[in-house]
C-alpha positions as CSV (number, residue, x, y, z in Angstrom):
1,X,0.0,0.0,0.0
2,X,1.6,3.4,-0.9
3,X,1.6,6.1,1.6
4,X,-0.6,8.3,-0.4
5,X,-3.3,5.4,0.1
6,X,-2.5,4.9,3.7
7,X,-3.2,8.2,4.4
8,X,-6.4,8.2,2.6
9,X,-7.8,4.6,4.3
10,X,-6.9,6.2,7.6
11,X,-8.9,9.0,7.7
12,X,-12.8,7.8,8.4
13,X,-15.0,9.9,5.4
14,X,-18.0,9.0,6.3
15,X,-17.2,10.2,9.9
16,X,-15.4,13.4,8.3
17,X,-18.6,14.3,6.2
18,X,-21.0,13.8,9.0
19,X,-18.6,16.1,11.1
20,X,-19.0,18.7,8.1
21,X,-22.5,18.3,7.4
22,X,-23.5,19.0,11.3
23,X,-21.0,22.1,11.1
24,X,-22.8,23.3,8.2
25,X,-25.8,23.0,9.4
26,X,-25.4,23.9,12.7
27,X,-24.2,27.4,11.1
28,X,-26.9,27.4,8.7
29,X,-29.4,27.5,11.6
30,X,-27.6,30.6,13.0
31,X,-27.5,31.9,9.8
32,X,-31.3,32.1,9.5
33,X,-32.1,32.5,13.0
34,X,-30.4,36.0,12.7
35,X,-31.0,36.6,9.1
36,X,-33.5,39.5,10.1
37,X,-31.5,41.3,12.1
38,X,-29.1,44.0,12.0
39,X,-26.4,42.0,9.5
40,X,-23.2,44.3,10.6
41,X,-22.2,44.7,7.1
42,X,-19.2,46.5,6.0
43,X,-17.3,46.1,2.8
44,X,-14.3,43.5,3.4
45,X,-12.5,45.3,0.4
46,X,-12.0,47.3,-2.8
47,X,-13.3,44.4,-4.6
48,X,-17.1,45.5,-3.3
49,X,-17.6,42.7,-1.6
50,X,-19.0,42.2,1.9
51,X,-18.4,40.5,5.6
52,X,-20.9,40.6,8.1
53,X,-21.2,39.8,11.4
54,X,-23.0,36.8,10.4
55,X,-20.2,35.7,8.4
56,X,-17.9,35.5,11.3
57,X,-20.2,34.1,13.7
58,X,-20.6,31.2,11.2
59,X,-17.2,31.0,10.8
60,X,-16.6,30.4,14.0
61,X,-19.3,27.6,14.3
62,X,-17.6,25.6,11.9
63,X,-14.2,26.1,12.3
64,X,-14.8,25.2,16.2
65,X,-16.3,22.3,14.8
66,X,-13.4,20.9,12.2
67,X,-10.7,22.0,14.8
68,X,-12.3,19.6,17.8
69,X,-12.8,17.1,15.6
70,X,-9.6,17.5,13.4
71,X,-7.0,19.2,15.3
72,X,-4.1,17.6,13.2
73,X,-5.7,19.5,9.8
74,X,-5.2,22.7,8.3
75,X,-8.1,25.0,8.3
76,X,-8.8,27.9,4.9
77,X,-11.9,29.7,5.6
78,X,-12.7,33.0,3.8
79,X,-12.8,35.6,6.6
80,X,-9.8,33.7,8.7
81,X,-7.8,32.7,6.4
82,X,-5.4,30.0,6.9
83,X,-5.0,28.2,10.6
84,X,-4.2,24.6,11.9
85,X,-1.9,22.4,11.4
86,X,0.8,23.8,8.5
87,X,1.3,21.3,5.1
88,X,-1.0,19.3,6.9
89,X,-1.9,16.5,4.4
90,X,-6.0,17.3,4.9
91,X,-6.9,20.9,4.1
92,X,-10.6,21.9,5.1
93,X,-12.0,25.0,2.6
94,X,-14.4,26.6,4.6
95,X,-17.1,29.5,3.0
96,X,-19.4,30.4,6.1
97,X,-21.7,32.4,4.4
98,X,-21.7,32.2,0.4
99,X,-24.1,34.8,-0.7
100,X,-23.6,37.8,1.1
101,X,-24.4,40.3,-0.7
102,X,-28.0,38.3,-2.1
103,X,-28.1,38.3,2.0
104,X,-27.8,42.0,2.7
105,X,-29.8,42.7,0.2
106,X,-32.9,41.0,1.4
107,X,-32.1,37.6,-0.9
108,X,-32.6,34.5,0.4
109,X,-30.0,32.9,-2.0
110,X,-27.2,32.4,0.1
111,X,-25.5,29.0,1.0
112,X,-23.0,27.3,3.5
113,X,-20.2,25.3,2.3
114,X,-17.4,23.4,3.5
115,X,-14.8,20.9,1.7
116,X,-12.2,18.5,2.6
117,X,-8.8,18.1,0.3
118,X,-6.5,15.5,0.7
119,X,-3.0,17.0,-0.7
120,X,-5.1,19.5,-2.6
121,X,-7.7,17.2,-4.1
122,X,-10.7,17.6,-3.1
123,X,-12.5,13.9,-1.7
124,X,-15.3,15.7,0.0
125,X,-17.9,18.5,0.1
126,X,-20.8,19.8,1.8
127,X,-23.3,22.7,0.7
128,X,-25.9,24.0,3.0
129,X,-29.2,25.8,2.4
130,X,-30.2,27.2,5.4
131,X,-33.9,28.8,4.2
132,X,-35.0,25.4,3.0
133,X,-33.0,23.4,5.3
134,X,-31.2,21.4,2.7
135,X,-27.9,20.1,2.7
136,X,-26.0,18.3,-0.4
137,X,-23.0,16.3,0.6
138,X,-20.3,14.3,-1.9
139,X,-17.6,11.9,-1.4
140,X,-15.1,11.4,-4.4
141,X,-16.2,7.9,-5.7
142,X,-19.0,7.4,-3.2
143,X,-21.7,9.5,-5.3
144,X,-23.9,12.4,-3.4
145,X,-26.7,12.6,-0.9
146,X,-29.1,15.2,-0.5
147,X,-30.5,15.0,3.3
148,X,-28.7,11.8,3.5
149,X,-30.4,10.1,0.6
150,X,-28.1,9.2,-2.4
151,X,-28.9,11.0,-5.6
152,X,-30.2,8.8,-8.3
C-alpha cells in the first residue's frame, strides 16, 4: 500500500462528512435565525464585496467544529484565512456564508459550504441551504446525498 493510500484509508470519510455536514448545518441555523437582524455589514475590500457579522459568527461555528474534531488539519476559511496544522496532508476549505451580498440585500439565495482536500484534491464537500433546510454532501467515488439520501 503506498503512503498516499495509507493516508487516505486512515482517515474515516464518512465520519469526516457527517462532522462537516453537522458544522454546516449547525451554522446554517444561525444563519437564518439571525437573518432578520441587523447583518453588521461592512465592505471587506476594494473588490465591493462584503463581511458581516453573520459571516464571522458562522465562521466560527464551523471552524470550532473541524478544529475539535480534526486538530491535526489545516483550516482555509474566507474571513480567517489560513490556521491549523501547516502542510498538513487534509486541508478543510471553509465558506461560512456564500451569498452575502443576495443576503444584505434581502435575498434569500445564500449557502454554506465546507470541503475536505486531501493534498489538494478535493474527496469531499458539503453545501448547506439554510432557508430550506437542505444540505448536499459528496464523497469522491461514493456519489452524493441530499438529506442523506443518495442522488439517483
Amino acid at each position: 500500500m503506498t503512503e498516499r493510500m495509507h493516508e487516505t484509508a486512515s482517515l474515516d470519510l464518512s465520519r469526516a462528512t457527517g462532522v462537516a455536514v453537522h458544522a454546516a448545518e449547525a451554522a446554517g441555523q444561525l444563519l437564518r435565525t439571525r437573518s432578520h437582524g441587523p447583518l453588521g455589514a461592512r465592505a471587506k475590500d476594494a473588490s465591493g464585496d462584503l463581511v458581516t457579522d453573520l459571516d464571522l459568527a458562522a465562521e466560527e461555528v464551523i471552524l470550532g467544529r473541524l478544529r475539535a474534531a480534526y486538530p491535526d488539519h489545516q483550516l482555509i476559511s474566507e474571513e480567517a484565512g489560513v490556521s491549523g496544522a501547516a502542510g498538513a496532508a487534509w486541508t478543510w476549505l471553509v465558506d461560512p456564508l456564500d451569498g452575502t451580498n443576495n443576503l444584505a440585500v434581502g435575498l434569500s439565495d445564500y449557502v454554506v459550504g465546507i470541503a475536505l482536500c486531501e493534498r489538494r484534491r478535493p474527496v469531499l464537500g458539503v453545501v448547506h441551504e439554510p432557508v430550506t433546510g437542505r444540505t448536499w454532501s459528496a464523497v469522491r467515488g461514493r456519489g452524493a446525498c441530499v438529506d442523506g439520501a443518495p442522488l439517483l
